[in-house]
C-alpha positions in Angstrom: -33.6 51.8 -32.4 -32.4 51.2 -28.8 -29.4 48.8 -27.7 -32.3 46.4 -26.6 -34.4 46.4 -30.4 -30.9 45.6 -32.2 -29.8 42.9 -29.9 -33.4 41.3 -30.6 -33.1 42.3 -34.0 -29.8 40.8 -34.6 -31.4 37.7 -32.7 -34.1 37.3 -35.1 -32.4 37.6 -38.1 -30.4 34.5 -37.4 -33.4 32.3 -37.0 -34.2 30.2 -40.0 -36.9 32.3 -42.3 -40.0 30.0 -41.1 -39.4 31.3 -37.6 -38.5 34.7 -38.8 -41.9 35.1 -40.4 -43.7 33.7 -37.5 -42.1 36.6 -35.5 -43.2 39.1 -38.3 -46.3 37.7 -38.4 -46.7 38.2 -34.5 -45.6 41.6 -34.3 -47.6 42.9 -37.0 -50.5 41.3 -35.3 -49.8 43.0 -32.1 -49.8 46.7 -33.8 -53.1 48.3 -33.4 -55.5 49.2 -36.4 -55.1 52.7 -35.5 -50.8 52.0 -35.6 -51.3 50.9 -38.8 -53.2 53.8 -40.1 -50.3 55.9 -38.6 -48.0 53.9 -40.5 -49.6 53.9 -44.4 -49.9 57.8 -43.5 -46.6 57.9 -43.2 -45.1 55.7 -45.6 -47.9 57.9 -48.3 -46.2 61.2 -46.9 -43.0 60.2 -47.9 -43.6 58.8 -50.9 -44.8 62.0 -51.7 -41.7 64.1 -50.5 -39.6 61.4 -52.5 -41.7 62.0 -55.8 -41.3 65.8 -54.7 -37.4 65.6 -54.7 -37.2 63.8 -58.0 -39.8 66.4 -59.6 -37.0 69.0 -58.3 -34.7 67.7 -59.2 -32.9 67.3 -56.2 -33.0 63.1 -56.0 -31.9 60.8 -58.9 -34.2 57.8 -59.5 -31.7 54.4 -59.6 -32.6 51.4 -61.1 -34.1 48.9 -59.0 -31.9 45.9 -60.7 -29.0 48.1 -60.1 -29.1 48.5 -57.0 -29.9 45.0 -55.7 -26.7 43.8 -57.8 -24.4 46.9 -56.0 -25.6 45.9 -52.5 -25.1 42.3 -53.3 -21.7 42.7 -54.5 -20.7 44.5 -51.7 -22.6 42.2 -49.2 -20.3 39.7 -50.5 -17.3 41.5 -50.6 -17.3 42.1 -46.9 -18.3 38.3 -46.4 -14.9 37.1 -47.2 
């Protein structure tokens, strides 16, 4: 992502969540049909290398629950 993308992002993200998911809404709108496409290929392709790795082996599969509670403690860790 370029200097210019984060310094939006960042931007953004510190909007309140009704004009967050306007923005969303907006950009997604703006991405051609043919973009999209692209994209569910994509996100497919690795979804398939992922299930790949894990049928090899070489990837553990973590708990969804488990996770979420690890990254929110350590969101809030650094918060302090």
């Amino acid at each position: 992502m370029t200097a210019v993308a984060e310094k939006i992002l960042r931007g953004a993200l510190a909007l309140p969540g009704n004009e967050r998911r306007r923005i969303a809404e907006l950009l997604f709108d703006s991405i051609s049909e043919d973009s999209v496409d692209e994209l569910e290929s994509a996100w497919v392709a690795e979804a398939v290398r992922r299930a790949d790795e894990l049928e090899r082996g070489e990837a553990e599969a973590l708990d969804g629950e488990s996770v979420l509670n690890d990254l929110k403690a350590r969101f809030q860790s650094t918060d302090r």
